[in-house]
C-alpha positions as CSV (number, residue, x, y, z in Angstrom):
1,X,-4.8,23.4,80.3
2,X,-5.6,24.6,83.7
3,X,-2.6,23.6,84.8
4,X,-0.7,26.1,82.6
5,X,-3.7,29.2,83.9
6,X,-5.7,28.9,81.6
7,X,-9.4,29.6,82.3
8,X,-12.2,27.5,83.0
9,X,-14.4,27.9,79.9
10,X,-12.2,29.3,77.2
11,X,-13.1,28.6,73.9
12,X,-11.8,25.3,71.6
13,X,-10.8,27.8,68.7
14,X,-9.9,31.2,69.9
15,X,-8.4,33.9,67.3
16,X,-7.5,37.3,66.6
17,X,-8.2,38.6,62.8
18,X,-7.9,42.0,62.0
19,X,-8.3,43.4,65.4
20,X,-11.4,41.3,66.1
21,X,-11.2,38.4,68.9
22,X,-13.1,35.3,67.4
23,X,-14.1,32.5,69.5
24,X,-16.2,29.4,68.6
25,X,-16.8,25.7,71.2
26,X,-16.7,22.8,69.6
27,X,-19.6,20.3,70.6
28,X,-20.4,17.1,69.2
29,X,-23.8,16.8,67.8
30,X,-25.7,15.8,71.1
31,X,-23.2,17.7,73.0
32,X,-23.7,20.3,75.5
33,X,-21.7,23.6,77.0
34,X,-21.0,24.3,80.4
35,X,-21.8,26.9,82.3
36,X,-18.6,28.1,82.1
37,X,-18.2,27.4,78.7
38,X,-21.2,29.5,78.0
39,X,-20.4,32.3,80.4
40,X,-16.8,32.9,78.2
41,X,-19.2,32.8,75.2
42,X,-21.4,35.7,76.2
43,X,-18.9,37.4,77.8
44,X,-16.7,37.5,74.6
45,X,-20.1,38.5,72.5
46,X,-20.8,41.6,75.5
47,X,-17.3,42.9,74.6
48,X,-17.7,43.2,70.7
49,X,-16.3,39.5,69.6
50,X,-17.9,37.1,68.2
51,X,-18.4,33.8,69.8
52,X,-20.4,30.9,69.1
53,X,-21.0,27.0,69.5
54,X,-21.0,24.8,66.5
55,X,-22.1,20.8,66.6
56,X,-20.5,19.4,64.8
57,X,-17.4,19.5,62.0
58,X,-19.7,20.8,59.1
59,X,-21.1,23.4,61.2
60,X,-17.7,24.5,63.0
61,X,-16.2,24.8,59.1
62,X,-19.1,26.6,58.0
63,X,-19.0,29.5,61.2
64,X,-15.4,30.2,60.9
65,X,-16.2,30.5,56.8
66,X,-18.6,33.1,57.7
67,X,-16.8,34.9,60.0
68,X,-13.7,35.3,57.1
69,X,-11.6,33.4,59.2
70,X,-11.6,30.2,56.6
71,X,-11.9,30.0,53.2
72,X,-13.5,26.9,51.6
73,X,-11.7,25.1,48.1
74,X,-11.2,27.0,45.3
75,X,-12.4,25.0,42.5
C-alpha cells in the first residue's frame, strides 16, 4: 500500500459511520504494533475517533460490535 501513498501505520479496518472516523489494527494473538501503527492509533483517539487494537478475530468482531459498526446474528 505504500506504493499507492498510503501511510506508514494506517489502520487494518478504517471507517467512517455517522460522521465518526473508526479505526481498529488487527494483531494476531501474540502479535505486536509498531510504532507507527500505534502513533496513527493515538493520533486518531487525540482527534475524537476511536481507534483500537484487537488480537485476535473474536476480539476484532466484538470491538467493531461495540462501536455499532457490526451487528452480530439475529436469532
Amino acid at each position: 500500500m505504500k506504493g499507492l501513498g498510503v501511510r506508514p501505520g494506517i489502520s487494518d479496518v478504517c471507517a467512517i459511520y455517522d460522521g465518526k472516523f473508526y479505526a481498529l489494527e488487527l494483531k494476531a494473538l501474540d502479535g505486536r504494533p509498531s510504532e507507527a501503527q500505534q502513533e496513527f492509533i493515538d493520533q486518531v483517539n487525540r482527534a475524537g475517533g476511536f481507534a483500537g487494537i484487537a488480537y485476535g478475530l473474536d476480539k476484532a468482531i466484538a470491538v467493531l460490535e461495540t462501536w455499532g459498526l457490526l451487528r452480530g446474528a439475529v436469532a
